[in-house]
Kinemage of the C-alpha trace (Angstrom):
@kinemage 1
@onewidth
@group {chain A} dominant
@subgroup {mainchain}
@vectorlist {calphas} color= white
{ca unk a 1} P -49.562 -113.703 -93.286
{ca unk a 2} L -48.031 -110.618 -91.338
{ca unk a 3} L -45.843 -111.411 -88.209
{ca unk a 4} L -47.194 -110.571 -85.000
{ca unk a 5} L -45.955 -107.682 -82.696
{ca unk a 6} L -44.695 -110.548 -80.494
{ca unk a 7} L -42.797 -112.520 -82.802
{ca unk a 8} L -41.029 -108.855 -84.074
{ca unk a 9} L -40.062 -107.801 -80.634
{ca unk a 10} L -38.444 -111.366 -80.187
{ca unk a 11} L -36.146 -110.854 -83.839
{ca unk a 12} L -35.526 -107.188 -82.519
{ca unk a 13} L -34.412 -108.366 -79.362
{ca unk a 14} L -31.858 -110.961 -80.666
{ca unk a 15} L -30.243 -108.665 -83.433
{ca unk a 16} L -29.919 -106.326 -80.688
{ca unk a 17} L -28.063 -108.784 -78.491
{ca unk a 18} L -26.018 -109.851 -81.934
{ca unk a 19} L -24.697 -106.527 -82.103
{ca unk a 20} L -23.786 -106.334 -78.647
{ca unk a 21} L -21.643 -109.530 -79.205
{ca unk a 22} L -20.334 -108.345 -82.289
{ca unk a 23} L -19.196 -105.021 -80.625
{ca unk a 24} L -17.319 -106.253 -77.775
{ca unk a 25} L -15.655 -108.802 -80.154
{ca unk a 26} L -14.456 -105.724 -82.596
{ca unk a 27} L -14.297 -103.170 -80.227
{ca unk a 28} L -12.228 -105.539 -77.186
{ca unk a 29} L -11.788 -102.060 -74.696
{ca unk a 30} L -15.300 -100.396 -75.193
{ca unk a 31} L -16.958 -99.442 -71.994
{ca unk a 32} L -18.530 -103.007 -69.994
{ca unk a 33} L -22.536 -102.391 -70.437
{ca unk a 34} L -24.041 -101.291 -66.675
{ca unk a 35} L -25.733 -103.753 -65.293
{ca unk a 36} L -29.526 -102.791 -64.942
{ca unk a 37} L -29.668 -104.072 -61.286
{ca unk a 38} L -30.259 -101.164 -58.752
{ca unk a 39} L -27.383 -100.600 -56.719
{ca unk a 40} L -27.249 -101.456 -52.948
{ca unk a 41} L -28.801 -98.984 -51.105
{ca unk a 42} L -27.140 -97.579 -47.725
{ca unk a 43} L -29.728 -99.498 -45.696
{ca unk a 44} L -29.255 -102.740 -47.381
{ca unk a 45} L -25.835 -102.453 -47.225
{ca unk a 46} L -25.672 -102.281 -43.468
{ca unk a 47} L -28.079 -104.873 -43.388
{ca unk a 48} L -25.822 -107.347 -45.166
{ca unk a 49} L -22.259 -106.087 -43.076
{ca unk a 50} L -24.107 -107.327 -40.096
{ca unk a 51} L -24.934 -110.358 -41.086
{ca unk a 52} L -21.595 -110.974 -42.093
{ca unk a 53} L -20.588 -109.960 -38.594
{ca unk a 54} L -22.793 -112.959 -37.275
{ca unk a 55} L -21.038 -115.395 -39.765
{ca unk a 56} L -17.565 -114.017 -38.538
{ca unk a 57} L -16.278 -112.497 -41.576
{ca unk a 58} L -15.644 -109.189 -40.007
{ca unk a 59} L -13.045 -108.277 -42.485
{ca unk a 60} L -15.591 -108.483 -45.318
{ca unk a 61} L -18.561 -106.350 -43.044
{ca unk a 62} L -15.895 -103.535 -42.443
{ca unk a 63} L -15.525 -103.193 -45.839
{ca unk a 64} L -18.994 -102.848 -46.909
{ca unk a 65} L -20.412 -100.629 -43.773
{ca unk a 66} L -17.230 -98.390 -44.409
{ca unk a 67} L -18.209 -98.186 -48.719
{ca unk a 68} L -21.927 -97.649 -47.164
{ca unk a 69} L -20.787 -94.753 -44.831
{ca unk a 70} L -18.862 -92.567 -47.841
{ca unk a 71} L -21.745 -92.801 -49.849
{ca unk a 72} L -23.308 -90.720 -46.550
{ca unk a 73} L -20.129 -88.206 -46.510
{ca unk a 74} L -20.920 -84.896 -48.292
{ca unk a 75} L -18.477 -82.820 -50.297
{ca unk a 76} L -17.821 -80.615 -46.884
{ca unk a 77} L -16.762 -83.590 -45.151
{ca unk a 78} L -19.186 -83.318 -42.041
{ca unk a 79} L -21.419 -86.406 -41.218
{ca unk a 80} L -25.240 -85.981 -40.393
{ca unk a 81} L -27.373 -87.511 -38.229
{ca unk a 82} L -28.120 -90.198 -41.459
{ca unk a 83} L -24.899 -91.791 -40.807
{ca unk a 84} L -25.307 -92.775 -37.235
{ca unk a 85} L -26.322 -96.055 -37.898
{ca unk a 86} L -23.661 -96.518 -40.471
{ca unk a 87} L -21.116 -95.048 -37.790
{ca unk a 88} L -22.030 -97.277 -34.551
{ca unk a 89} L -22.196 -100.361 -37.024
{ca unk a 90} L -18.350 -99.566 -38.075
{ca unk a 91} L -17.173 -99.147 -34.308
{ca unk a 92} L -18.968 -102.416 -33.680
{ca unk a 93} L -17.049 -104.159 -35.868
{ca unk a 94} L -13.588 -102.734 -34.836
{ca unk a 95} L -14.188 -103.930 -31.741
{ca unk a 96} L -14.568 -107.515 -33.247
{ca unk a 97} L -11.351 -107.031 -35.147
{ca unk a 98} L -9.909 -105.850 -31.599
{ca unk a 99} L -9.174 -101.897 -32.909
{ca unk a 100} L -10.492 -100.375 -29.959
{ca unk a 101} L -8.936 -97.098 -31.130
{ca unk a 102} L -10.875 -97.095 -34.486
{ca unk a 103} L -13.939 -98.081 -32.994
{ca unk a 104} L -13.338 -95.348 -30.486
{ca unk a 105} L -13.297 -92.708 -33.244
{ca unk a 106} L -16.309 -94.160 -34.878
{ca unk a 107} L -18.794 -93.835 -31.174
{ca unk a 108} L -17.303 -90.228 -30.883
{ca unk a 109} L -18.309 -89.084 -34.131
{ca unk a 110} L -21.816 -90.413 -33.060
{ca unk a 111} L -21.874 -89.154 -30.082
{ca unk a 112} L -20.892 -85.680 -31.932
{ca unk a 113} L -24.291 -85.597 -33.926
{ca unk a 114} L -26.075 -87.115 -30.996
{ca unk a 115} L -24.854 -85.670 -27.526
{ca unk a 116} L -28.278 -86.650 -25.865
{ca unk a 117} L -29.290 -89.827 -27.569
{ca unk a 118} L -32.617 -88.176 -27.952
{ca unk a 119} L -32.252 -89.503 -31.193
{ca unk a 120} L -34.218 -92.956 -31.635
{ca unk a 121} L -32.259 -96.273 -31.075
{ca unk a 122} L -33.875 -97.665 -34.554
{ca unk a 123} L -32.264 -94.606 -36.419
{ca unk a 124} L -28.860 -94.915 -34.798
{ca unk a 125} L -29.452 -92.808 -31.969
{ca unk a 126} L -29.699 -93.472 -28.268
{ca unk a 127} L -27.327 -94.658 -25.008
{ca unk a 128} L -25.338 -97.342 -26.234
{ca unk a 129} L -22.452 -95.203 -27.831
{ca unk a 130} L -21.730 -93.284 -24.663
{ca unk a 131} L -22.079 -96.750 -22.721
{ca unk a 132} L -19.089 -97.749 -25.233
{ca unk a 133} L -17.361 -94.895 -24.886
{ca unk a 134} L -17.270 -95.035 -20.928
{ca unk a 135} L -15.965 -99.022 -21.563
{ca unk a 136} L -12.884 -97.558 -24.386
{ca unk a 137} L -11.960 -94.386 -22.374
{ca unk a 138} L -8.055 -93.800 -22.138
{ca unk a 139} L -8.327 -91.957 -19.613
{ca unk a 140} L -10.890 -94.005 -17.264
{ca unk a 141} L -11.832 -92.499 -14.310
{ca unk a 142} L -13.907 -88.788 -14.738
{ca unk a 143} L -14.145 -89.453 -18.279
{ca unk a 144} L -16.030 -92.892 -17.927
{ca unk a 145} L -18.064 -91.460 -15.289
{ca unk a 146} L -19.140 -88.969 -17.644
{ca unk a 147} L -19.771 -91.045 -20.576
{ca unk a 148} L -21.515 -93.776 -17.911
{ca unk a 149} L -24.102 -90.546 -16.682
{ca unk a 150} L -24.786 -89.463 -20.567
{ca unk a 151} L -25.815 -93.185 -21.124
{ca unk a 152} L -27.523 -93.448 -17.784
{ca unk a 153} L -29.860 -90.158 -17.963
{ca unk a 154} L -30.961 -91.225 -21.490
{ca unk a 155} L -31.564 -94.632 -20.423
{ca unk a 156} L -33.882 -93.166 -17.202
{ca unk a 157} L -35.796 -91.106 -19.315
{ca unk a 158} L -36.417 -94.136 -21.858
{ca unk a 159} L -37.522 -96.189 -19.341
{ca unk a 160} L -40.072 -93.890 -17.735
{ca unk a 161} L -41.256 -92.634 -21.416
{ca unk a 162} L -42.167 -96.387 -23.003
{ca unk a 163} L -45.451 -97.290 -22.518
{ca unk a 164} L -43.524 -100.859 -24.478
{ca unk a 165} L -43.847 -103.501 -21.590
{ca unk a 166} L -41.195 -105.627 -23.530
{ca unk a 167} L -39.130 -102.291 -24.701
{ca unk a 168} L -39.398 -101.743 -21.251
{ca unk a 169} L -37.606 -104.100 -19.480
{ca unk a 170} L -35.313 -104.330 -21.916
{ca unk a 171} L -34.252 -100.567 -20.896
{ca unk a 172} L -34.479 -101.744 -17.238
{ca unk a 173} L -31.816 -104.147 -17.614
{ca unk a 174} L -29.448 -101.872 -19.876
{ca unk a 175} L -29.617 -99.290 -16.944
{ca unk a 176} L -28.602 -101.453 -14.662
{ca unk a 177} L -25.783 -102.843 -16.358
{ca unk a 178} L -24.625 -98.957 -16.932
{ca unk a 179} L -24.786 -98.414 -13.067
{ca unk a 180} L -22.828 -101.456 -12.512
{ca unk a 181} L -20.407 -100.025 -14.613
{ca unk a 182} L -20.057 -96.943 -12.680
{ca unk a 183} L -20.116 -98.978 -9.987
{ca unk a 184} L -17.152 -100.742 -11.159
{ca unk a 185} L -15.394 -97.455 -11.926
{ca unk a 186} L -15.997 -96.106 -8.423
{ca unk a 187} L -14.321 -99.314 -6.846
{ca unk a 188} L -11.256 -99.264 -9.291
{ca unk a 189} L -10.163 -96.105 -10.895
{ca unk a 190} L -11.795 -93.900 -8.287
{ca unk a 191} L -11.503 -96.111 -4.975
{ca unk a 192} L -9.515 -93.264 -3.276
{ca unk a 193} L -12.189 -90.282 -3.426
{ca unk a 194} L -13.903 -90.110 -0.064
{ca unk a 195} L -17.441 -90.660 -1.441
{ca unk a 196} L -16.502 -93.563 -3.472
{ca unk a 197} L -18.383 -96.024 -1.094
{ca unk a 198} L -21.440 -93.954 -0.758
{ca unk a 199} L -21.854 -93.575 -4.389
{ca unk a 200} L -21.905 -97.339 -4.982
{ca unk a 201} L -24.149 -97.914 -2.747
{ca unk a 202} L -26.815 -95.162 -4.130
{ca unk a 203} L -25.951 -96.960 -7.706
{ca unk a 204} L -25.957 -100.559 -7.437
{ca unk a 205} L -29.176 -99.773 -4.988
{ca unk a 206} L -30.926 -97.945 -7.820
{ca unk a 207} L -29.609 -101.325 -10.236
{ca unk a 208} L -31.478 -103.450 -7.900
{ca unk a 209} L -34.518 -101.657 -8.187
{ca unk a 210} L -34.602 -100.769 -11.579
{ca unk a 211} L -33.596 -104.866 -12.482
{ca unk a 212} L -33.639 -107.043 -8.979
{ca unk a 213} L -33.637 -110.140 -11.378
{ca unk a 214} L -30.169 -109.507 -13.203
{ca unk a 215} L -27.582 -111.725 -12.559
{ca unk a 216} L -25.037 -108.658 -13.191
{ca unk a 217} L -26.765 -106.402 -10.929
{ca unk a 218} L -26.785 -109.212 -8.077
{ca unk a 219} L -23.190 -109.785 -8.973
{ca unk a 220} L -21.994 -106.050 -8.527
{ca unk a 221} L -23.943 -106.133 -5.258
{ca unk a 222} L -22.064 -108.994 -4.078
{ca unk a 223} L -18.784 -107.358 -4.846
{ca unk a 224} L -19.779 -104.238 -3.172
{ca unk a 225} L -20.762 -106.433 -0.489
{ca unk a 226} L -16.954 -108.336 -0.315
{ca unk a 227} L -15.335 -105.150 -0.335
{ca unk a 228} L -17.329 -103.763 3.276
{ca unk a 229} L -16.341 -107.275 4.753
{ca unk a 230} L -20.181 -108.357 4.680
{ca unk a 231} L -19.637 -111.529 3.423
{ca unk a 232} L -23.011 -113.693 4.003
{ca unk a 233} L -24.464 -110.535 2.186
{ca unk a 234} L -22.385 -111.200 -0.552
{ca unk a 235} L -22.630 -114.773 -0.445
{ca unk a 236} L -26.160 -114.874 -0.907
{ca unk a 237} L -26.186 -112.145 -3.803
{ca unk a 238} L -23.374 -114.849 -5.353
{ca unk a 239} L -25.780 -117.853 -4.684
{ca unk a 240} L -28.866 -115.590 -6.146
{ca unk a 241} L -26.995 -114.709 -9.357
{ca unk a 242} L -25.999 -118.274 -10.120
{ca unk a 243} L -29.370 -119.596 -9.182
{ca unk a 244} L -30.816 -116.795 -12.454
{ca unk a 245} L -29.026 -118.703 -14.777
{ca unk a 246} L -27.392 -121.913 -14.028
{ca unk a 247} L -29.889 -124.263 -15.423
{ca unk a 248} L -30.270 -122.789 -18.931
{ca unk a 249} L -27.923 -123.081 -21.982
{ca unk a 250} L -24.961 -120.957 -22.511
{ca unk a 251} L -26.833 -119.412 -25.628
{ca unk a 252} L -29.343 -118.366 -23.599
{ca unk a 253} L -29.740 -114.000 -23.025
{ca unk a 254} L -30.150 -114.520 -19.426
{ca unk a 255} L -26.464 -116.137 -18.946
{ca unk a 256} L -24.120 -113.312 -18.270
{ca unk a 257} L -21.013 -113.000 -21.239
{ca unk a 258} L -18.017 -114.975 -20.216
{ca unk a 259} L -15.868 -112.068 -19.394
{ca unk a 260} L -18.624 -111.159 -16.295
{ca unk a 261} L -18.322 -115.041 -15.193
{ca unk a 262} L -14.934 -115.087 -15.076
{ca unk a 263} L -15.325 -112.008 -12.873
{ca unk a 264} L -18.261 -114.156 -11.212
{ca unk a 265} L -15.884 -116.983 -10.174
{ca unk a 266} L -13.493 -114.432 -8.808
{ca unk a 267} L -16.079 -112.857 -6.640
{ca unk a 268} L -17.013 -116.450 -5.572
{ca unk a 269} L -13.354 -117.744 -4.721
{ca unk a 270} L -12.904 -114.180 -2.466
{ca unk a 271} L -16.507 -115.685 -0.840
{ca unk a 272} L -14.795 -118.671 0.211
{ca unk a 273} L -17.622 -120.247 -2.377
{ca unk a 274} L -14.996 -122.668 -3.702
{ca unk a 275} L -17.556 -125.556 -5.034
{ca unk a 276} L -19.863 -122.824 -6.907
{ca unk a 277} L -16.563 -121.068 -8.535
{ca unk a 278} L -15.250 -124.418 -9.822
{ca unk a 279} L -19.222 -125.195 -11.335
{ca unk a 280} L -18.310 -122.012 -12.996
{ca unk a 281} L -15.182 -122.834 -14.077
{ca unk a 282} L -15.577 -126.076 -15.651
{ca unk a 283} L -18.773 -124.543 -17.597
{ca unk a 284} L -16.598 -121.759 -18.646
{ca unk a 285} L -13.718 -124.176 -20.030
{ca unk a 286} L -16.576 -126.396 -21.672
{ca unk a 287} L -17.372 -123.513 -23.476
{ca unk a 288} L -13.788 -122.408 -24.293
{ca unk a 289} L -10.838 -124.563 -23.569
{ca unk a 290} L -8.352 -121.653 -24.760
{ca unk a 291} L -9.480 -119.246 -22.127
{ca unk a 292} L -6.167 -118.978 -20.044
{ca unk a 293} L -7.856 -116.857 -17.409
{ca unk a 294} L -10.593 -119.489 -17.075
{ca unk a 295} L -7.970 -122.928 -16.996
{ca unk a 296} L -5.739 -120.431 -14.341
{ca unk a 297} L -8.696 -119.514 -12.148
{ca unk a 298} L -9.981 -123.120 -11.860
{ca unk a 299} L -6.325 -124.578 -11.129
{ca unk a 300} L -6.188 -121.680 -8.090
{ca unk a 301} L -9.326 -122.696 -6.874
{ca unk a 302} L -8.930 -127.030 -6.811
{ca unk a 303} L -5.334 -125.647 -5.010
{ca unk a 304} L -7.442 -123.772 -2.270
{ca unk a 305} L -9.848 -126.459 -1.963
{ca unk a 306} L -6.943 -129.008 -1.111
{ca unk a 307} L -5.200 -126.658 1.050
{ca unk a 308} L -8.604 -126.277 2.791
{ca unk a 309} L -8.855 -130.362 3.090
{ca unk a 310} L -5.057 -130.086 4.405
{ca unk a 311} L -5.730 -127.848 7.260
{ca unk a 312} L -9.012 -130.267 7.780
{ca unk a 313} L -7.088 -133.182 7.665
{ca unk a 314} L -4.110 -133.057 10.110
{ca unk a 315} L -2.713 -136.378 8.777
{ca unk a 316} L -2.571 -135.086 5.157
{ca unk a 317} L -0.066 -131.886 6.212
{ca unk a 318} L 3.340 -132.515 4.340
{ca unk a 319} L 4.161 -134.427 1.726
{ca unk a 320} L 1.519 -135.591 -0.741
{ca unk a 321} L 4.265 -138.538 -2.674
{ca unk a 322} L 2.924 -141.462 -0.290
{ca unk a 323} L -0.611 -141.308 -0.592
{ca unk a 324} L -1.552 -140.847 2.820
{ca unk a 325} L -5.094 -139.318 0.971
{ca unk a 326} L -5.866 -140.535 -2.363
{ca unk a 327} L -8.765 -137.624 -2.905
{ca unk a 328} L -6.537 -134.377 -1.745
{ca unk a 329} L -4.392 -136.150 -4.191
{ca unk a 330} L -6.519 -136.127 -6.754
{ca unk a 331} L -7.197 -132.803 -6.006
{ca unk a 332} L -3.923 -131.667 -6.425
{ca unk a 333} L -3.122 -132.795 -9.415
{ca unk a 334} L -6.260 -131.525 -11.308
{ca unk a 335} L -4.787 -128.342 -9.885
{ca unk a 336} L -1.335 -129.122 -11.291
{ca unk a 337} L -3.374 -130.028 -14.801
{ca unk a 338} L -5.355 -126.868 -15.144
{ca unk a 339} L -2.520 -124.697 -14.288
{ca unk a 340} L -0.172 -126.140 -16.517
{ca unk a 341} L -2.986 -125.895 -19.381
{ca unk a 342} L -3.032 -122.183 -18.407
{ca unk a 343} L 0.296 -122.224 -18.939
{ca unk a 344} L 0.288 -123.572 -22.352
{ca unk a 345} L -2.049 -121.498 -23.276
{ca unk a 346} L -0.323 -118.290 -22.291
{ca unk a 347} L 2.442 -119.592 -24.330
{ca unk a 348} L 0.373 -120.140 -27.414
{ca unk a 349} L -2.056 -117.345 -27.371
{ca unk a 350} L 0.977 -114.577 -26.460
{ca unk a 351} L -1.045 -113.164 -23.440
{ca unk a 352} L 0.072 -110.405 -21.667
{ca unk a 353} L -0.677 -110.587 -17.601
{ca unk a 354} L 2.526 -110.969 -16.031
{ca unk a 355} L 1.027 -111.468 -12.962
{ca unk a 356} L -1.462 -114.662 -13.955
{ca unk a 357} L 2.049 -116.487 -15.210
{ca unk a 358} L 4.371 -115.561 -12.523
{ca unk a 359} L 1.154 -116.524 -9.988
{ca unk a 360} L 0.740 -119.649 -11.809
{ca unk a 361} L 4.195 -120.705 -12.279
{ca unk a 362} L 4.704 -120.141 -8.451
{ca unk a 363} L 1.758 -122.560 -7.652
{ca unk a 364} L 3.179 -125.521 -9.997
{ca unk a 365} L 6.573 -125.107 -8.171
{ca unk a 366} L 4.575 -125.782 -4.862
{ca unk a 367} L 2.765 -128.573 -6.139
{ca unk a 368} L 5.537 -130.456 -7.681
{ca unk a 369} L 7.055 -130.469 -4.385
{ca unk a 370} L 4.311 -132.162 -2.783
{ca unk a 371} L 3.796 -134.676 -5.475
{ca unk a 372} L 6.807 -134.462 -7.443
{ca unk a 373} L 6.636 -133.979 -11.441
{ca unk a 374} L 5.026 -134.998 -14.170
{ca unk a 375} L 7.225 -137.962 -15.487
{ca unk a 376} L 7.275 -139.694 -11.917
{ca unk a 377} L 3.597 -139.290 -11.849
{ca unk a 378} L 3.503 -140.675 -15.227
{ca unk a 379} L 5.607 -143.300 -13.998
{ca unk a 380} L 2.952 -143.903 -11.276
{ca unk a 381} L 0.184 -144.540 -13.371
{ca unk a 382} L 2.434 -147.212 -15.413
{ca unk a 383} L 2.750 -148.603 -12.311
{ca unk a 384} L -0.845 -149.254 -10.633
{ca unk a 385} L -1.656 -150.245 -14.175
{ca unk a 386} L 1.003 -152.891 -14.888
{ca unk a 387} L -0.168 -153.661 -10.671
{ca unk a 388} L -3.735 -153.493 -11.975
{ca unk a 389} L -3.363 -155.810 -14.951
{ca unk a 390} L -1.463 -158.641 -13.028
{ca unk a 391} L -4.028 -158.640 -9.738
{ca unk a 392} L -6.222 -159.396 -12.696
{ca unk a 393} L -4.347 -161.691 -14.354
{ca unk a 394} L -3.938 -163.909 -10.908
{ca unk a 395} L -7.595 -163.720 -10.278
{ca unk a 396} L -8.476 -165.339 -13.785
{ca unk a 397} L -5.883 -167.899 -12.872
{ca unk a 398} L -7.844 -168.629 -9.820
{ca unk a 399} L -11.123 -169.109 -11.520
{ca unk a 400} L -9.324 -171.816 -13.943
């Protein structure tokens, strides 16, 4: 009986895969046999950096956007407008490695074959380079105002163009947070020109309208607002901002990034909005207990709050070591605590503001001379507990 086609193809298959074996034991330095699995293309190659990005393996998404964006380099060594995607994606993750400079490079090259953003956001294209760019300008001033306008016209024209009521806002609120930038600029590096005050008033104006429910746009206008001395202004832009947000979880897209709520509590200690800025605070630390700038802030404002009480309290003025008020106490040396863990921190993370330690330092000098230090405190508490422990013991005695 003849064999069947099926049965042959199965014998040819496995002498074939005999000789193979035989060959690489005979021939030890032959060429390995290419895999017949389709390489990666470009697209799926970006596709997997990023999602290494959200797993926190930046090192390992680098490496694959930057093997993704040579395969998009010609001989002549000039990008096109292909590689946009692959370009922002490689300045993104820079800036999670903390090279600013590199990612810098990267958005220029994509703002070279894109000066408009006319190009689509899905192919690479669009504001959010030039919004970078304004952000990792070493220059500041001009320059980021430039960059901030490039981002800003493109952004007006997307939002009057989408007919998208989801793309839409989305656009709204990405304006907005551009002229609060420019805002910012205009208050910092730029403070001195003579219009500077006019100009953030036509911006963060237009931010309001554009997005009157985001908590950044409220927040520059309350800054804005500090700065001309129109404080219940600002203090209800504060109270507005906090009210967007404060009840939903930090993973939530309406909470503003922890950078702007450190900024945030700043804006509401200048307000004399002590209780909202330590709600902030203790959020913030909740969140991350190795921000120094956060554990700092929070020991400032509890310090404030008791030298408010002080100036409240006539009998609490001077010396805090005899109790006279067991809650500015209290006070005081949650101060002491959250300083010192700023401290600490600054120690252990190497951080660079001179000004937070030295300001720091100089408020835990103050406060161990009201309540002296640490080990007589300690020395306290051993104290009212051993004090503690025996008014116990003597009322078990009595009810023998």
């Amino acid at each position: 009986m003849a064999k069947s086609r099926l049965s042959r193809d199965r014998k040819g298959a496995h002498d074939k895969r005999a000789t193979e074996r035989y060959l690489d034991r005979v021939l030890p330095g032959r060429p390995a046999k290419k895999s017949s699995r389709p390489a990666e293309t470009v697209g799926e190659s970006l596709a997997k950096a990023s999602e290494l990005v959200q797993t926190c393996q930046a090192d390992e998404a680098l490496a694959i956007a930057l093997q993704a964006l040579n395969q998009l380099k010609p001989e002549n060594g000039s990008y096109t407008s292909e590689a946009l995607p692959a370009l922002n994606l490689a300045a993104e993750i820079n800036l999670e490695l903390g090279d600013a400079e590199t990612a810098r490079d990267f958005f220029s090259k994509a703002a070279q074959l894109d000066s408009d953003g006319s190009i689509p956001e899905s192919q690479g294209g669009g504001a959010e380079k030039f919004l970078w760019l304004a952000q990792l300008s070493e220059e500041g001033g001009h320059d980021s105002v430039s960059w901030f306008e490039k981002g800003i016209i493109r952004l007006r024209s997307e939002v009057t163009s989408t007919s998208d009521p989801a793309v839409k806002v989305q656009r709204r609120k990405k304006l907005a947070a551009a002229l609060c930038g420019l805002v910012e600029i205009y208050m910092t590096d730029l403070s001195w020109e003579s219009d500077a005050e006019l100009r953030c008033e036509s911006l963060v104006t237009e931010a309001m309208l554009v997005a009157p429910d985001s908590p950044e746009a409220l927040q520059t206008l309350a800054n804005v607002r500090i700065s001309q001395t129109r404080l219940e202004e600002a203090r209800k832009a504060l109270a507005d901002s906090i009210d967007l947000w404060k009840d939903l979880p930090a993973g939530d897209e309406v909470v503003p990034e922890f950078p702007a709520r450190i900024s945030l509590s700043r804006l509401l200690m200048e307000a004399e909005m002590e209780d909202e800025a330590l709600e902030v605070l203790e959020r913030l630390v909740e969140e991350d207990d190795t921000s120094v700038e956060a554990w700092y802030l929070g020991g400032w404002c509890m310090y404030l709050v008791a030298e408010k009480k002080r100036t409240l309290t006539p009998a609490a003025i001077g010396s805090m070591s005899d109790k006279e008020d067991p809650a500015l106490r209290a006070m005081l040396l949650s101060s002491r605590d959250w300083l010192a863990n700023s401290l600490r921190l600054y120690q252990e993370e190497e951080y660079e503001d001179e000004r937070l330690r030295d300001h720091a330092q100089e408020l835990v000098r103050d406060l161990n001379s009201d309540l002296g230090n640490h080990d007589e405190d300690e020395e306290d508490g051993k104290d009212e507990d051993w004090e503690s422990d025996a008014e116990d013991d003597d009322q078990k005695m009595d009810g023998i």
